[in-house]
C-alpha positions as CSV (number, residue, x, y, z in Angstrom):
1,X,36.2,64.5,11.8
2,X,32.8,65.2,13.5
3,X,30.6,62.2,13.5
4,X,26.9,62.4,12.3
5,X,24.5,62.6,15.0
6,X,22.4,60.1,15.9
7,X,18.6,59.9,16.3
8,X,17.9,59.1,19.8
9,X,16.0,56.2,18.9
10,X,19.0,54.6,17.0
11,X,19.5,51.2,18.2
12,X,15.4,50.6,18.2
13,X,13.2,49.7,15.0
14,X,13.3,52.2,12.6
15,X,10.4,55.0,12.5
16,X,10.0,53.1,8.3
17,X,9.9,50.4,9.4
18,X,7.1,50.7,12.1
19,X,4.9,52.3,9.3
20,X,5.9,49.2,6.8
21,X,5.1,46.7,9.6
22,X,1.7,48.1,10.3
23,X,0.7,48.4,6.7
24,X,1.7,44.8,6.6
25,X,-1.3,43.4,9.1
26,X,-3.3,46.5,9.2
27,X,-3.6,47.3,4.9
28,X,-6.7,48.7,5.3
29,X,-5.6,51.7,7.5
30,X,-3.7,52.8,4.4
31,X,-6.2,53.7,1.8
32,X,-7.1,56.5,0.2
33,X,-10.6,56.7,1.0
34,X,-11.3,56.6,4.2
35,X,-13.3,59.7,4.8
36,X,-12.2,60.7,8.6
37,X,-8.7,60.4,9.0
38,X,-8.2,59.1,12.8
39,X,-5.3,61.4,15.1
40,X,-3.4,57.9,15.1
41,X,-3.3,58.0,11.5
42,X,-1.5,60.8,10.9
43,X,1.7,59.8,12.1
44,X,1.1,56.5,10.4
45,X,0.6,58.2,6.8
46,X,3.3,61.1,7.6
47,X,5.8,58.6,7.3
48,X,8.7,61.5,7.7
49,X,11.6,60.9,10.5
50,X,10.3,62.1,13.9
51,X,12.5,65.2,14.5
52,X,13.0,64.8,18.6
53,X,12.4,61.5,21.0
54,X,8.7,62.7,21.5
55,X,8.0,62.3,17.8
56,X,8.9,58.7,17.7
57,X,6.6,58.0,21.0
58,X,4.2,59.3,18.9
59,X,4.7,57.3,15.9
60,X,4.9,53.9,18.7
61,X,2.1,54.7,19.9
62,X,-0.1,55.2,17.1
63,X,1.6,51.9,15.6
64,X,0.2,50.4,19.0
65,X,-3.0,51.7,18.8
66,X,-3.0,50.8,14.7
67,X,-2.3,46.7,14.9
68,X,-2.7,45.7,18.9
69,X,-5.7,43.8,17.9
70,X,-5.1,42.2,14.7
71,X,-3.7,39.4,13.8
72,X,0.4,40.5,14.1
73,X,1.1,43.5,16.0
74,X,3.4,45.6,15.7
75,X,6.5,45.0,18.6
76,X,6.6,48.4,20.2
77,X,5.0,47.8,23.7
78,X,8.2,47.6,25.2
79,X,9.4,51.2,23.9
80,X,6.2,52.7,24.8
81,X,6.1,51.1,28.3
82,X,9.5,51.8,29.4
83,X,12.5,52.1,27.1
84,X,11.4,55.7,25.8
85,X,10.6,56.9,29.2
86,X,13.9,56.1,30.7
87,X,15.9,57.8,27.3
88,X,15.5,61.1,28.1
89,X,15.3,63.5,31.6
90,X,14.2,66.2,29.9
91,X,11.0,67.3,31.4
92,X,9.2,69.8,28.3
93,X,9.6,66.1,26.5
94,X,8.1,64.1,29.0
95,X,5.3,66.1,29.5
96,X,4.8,66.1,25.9
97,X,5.2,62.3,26.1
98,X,2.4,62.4,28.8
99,X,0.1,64.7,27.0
100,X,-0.3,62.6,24.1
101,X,-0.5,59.1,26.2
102,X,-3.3,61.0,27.9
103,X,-4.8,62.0,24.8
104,X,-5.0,58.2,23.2
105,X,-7.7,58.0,25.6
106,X,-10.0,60.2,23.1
107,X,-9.1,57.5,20.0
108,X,-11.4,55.4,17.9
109,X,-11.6,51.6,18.1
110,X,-13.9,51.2,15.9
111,X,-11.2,51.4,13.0
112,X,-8.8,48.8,14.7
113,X,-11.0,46.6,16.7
114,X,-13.1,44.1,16.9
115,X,-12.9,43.6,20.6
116,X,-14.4,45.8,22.8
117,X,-17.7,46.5,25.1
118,X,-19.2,49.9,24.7
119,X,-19.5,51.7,21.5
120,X,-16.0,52.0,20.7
121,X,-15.9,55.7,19.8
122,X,-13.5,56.7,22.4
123,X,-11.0,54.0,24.7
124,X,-12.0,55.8,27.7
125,X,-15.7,55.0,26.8
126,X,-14.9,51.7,25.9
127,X,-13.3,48.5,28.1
128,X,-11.0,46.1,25.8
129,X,-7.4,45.2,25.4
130,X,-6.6,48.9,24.5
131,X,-7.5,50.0,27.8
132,X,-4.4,48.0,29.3
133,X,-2.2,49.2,26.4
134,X,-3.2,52.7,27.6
135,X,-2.9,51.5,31.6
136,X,0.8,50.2,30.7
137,X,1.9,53.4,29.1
138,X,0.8,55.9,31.6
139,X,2.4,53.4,34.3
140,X,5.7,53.7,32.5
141,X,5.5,57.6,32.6
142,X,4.6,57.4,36.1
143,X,7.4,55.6,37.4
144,X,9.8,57.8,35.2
145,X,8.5,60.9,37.0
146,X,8.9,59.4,40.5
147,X,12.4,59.0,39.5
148,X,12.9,62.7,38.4
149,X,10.9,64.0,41.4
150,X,8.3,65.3,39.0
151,X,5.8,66.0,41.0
152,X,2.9,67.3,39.2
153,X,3.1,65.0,36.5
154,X,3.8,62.2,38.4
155,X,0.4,63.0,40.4
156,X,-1.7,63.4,37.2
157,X,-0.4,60.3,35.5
158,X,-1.4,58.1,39.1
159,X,-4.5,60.1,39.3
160,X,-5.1,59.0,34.9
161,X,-4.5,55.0,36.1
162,X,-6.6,55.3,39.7
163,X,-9.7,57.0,37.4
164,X,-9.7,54.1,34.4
165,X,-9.1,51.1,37.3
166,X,-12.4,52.9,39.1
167,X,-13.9,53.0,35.7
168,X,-13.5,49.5,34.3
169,X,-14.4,48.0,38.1
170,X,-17.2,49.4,38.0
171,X,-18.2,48.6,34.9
172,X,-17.5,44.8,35.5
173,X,-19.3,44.9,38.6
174,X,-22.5,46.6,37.2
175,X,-22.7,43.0,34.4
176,X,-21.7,40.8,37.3
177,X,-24.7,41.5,39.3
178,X,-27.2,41.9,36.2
179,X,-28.9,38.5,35.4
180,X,-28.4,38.0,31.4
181,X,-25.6,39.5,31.0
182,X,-23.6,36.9,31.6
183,X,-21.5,36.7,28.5
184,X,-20.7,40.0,28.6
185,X,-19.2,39.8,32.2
186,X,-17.4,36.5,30.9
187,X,-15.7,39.3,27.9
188,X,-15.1,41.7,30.9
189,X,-13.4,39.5,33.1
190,X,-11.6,38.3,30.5
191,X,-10.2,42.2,29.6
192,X,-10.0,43.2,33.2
193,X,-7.9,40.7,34.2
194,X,-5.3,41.2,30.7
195,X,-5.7,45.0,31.8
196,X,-4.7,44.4,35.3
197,X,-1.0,42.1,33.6
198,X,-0.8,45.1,31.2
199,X,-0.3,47.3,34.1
200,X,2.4,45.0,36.2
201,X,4.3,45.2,32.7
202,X,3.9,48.9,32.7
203,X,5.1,48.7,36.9
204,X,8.5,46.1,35.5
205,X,10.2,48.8,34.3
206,X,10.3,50.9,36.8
207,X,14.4,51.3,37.7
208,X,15.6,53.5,41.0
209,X,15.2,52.7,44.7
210,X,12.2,50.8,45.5
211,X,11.7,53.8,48.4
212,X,10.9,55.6,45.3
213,X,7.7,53.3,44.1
214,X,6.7,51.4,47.4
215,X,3.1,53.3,47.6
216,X,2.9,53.4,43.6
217,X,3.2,49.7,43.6
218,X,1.1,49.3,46.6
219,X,-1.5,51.4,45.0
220,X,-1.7,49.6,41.3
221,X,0.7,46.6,41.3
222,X,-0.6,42.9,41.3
223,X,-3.9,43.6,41.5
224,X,-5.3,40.9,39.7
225,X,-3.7,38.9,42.6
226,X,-4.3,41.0,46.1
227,X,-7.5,42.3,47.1
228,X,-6.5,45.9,47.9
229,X,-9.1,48.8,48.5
230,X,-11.3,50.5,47.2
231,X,-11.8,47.6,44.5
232,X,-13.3,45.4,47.5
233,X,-12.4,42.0,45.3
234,X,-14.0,42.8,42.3
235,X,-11.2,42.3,40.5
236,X,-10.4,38.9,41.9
237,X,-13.7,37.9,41.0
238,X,-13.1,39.2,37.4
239,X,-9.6,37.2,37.7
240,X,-11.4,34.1,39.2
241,X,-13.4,33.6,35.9
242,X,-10.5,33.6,34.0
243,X,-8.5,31.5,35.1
244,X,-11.6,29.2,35.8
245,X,-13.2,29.2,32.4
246,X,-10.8,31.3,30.0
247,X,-7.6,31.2,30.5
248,X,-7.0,28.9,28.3
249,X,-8.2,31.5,25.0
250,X,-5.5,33.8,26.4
251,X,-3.0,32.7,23.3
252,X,-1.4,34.4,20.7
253,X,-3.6,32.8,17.7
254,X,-0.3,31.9,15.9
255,X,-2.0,29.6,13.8
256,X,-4.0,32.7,11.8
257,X,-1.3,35.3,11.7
258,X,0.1,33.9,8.3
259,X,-3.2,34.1,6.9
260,X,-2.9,37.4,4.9
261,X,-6.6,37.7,3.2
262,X,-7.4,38.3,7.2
263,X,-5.8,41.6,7.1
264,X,-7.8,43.0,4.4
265,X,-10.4,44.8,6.5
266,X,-11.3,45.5,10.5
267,X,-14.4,43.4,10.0
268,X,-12.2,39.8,9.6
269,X,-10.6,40.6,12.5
270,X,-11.3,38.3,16.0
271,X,-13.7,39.8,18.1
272,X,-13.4,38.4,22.2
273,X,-12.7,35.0,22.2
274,X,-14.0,32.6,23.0
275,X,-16.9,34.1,21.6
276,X,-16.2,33.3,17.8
277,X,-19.3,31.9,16.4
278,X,-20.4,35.4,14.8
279,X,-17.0,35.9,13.3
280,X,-16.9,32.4,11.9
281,X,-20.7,33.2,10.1
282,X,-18.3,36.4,8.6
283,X,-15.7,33.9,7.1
284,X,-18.6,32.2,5.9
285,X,-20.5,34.7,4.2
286,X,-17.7,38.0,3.3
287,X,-17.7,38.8,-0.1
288,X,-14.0,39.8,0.3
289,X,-13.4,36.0,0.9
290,X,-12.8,33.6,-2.1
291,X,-13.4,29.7,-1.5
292,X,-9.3,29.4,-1.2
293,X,-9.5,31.5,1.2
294,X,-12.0,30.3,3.1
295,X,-9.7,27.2,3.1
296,X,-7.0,28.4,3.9
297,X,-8.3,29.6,7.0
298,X,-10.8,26.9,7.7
299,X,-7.9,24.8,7.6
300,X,-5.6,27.1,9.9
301,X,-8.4,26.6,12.8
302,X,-9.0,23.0,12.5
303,X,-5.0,22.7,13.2
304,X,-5.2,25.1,15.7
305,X,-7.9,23.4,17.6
306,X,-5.2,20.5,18.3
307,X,-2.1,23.1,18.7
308,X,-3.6,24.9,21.0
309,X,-5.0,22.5,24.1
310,X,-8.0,23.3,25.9
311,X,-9.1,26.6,23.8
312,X,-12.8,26.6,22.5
313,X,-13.3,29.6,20.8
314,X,-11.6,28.0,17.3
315,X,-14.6,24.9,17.6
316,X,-16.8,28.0,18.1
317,X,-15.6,29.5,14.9
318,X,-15.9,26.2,12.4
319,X,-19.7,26.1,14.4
320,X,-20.7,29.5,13.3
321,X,-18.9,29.2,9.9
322,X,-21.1,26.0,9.3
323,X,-24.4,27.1,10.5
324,X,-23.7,30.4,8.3
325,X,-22.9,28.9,5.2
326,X,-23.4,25.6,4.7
327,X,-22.6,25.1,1.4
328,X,-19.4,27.1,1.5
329,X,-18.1,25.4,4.6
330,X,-18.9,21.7,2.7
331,X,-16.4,23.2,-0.1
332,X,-13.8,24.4,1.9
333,X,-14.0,21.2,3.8
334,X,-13.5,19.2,0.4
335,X,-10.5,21.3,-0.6
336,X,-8.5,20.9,2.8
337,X,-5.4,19.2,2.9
338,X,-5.6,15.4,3.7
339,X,-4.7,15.9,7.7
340,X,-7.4,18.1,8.4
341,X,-9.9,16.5,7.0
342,X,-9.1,13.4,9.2
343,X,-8.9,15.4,12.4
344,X,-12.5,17.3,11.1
345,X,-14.1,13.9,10.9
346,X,-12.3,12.5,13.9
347,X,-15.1,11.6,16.9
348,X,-13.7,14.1,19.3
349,X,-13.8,16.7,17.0
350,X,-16.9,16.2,15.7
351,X,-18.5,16.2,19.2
352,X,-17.2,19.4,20.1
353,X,-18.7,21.6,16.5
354,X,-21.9,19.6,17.7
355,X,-22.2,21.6,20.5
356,X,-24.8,24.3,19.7
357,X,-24.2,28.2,20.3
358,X,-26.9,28.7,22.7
359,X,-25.3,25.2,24.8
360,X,-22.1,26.4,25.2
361,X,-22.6,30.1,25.9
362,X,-25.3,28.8,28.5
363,X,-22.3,26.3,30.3
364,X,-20.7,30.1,30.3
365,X,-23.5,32.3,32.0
366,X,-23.7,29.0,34.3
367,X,-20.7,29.4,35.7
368,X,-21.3,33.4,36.0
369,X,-24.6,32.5,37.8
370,X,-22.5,30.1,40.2
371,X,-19.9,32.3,41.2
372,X,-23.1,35.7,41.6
373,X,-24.9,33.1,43.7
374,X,-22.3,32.3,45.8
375,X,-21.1,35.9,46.7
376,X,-24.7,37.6,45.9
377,X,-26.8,34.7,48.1
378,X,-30.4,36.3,48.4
């Protein structure tokens, strides 16, 4: 008796249930309405079964690309990084693989994102989270093709990741020298340096002799750690302010990913953190919020002030929802449950939503200043 076939992809999430997980955080992707369908939507909506192994790379990636920056992403970095790559030898499919990695580059974040510097019309126009997605990918196919002795391919896919590591230095290093654009630099050095640990995760799965990647890894590993040329420290200065003044708003914002009436457009979702006041003034003021859920999640941040130690950008987000509206902050304060009203009135609390917008982002560009003066002396 001959045994079925199976999909190459059989022991990984099924191609249904990537679409089903995406509609879940990312609803608003789905409708009907939405006048210019994006090239990542298509293999969201054509929810078929990828014939070949290239189809199904396709389908990760525009998952990716879908729900990386909302509230619950969809768990196919690790496929799309490495575990694909390594499945197949077949060249034509790699190349295929590559193509369409290289073409994500052209995609829209204005439809998925919220955080991003540039206009957003196109990733490679654009510096944000994505841009690491997109650096870990092409790493992945690069170290395949070193395996395979693919040279061509493995030569455009180092030349892709030297170009966008050129690009985004030099973007950070343009704010870092501008006086008052502090905050900006602050978001930059915030996405470089989750770029540059995007890229080491891309570099992890390389498997063969390390003969194989020694210059590769020399070229683009650890670089948010080494100073290596021709990035002459900028992104050690970029990683400096991190870890300094941000590291701590590097989480996982847990306590709003059960908060479904977040997922109901792209304009609820977080923008960089810690920079929240803005997006607080939106839960304070969207007409697709109700007061109890304005509760809801004005009770999910005061928790996640005290679960999460040392963040700011939460306090920055009860600030701006206060200032916005007033009146609809006072009723979802009323309707919270017992225990976070007490830690809302609580002194510590209270002193750190007293803290004004223009105070803290100016401790921010302060420490910007510091750290320009220092290296920059006149």
């Amino acid at each position: 008796m001959l045994l079925p076939e199976l999909s190459p992809w059989h022991d990984w999430i099924a191609p249904h249930t990537i679409v089903e997980l995406a509609r879940n955080t990312a609803p608003f992707l789905f409708r009907q309405d939405i006048d210019t369908p994006q090239p990542f939507l298509q293999p969201l909506w054509n929810a078929t079964e990828p014939a070949d192994l290239a189809g199904y790379f396709s389908l990760c990636v525009a998952a990716h690309h879908a729900t990386v920056a909302t509230f619950v992403p969809t768990d196919v970095d690790t496929k799309i990084r490495g575990l694909i790559w390594r499945r197949t030898r077949d060249r034509e499919e790699l190349h295929a693989m590559c193509e369409y990695a290289f073409g994500w580059a052209d995609w829209d974040l204005r439809p998925v994102s919220r955080r991003y510097l540039g206009n957003g019309n196109k990733l490679s126009d654009t510096v944000s989270g994505h841009n690491g997605e997109w650096l870990s990918v092409i790493a992945g196919a690069h170290g395949r093709l070193l395996v395979l002795d693919d040279r061509e391919y493995s030569e455009k896919t180092a030349a892709a990741i030297d170009a966008e590591l050129a690009r985004e230095a030099s973007v950070f290093l343009a704010s870092f020298r501008t006086p008052g654009s502090e905050v900006e630099t602050m978001k930059l050095a915030a996405s470089l340096t989750h770029n540059l640990g995007d890229l080491d995760q891309g570099i992890s799965f390389w498997e063969g002799k390390a003969a194989l990647f020694a210059e590769s890894k020399q070229r683009f590993g650890r670089l948010a750690h080494e100073n290596r040329a021709p990035y002459s420290g900028i992104f050690q200065i970029a990683a400096r302010l991190y870890r300094d003044s941000l590291a701590s708003e590097g989480h996982r914002h847990y306590p709003l990913r059960p908060i479904k009436c977040l997922r109901q457009s792209v304009d609820l979702l977080l923008p960089q953190g810690p920079f929240f006041d803005e997006w607080g003034g939106v839960i304070g003021t969207s007409p697709l919020l109700t007061t109890p859920d304005r509760v809801e999640i004005l009770d999910a941040l005061v928790k996640g002030c005290k679960k999460v130690p040392n963040q700011s950008g939460y306090f920055r987000a009860i600030v701006g929802f206060a200032e916005a509206a007033p009146r609809a902050f006072s009723d979802a304060a009323d309707r919270m449950p017992g225990s976070s009203k007490k830690e809302l009135r609580e002194a510590s609390f209270q002193k750190q939503i007293a803290i004004s917008r223009q105070s803290f982002e100016s401790s921010m560009k302060k420490r910007v200043q510091a750290l320009r003066t220092a290296l920059y002396p006149r």
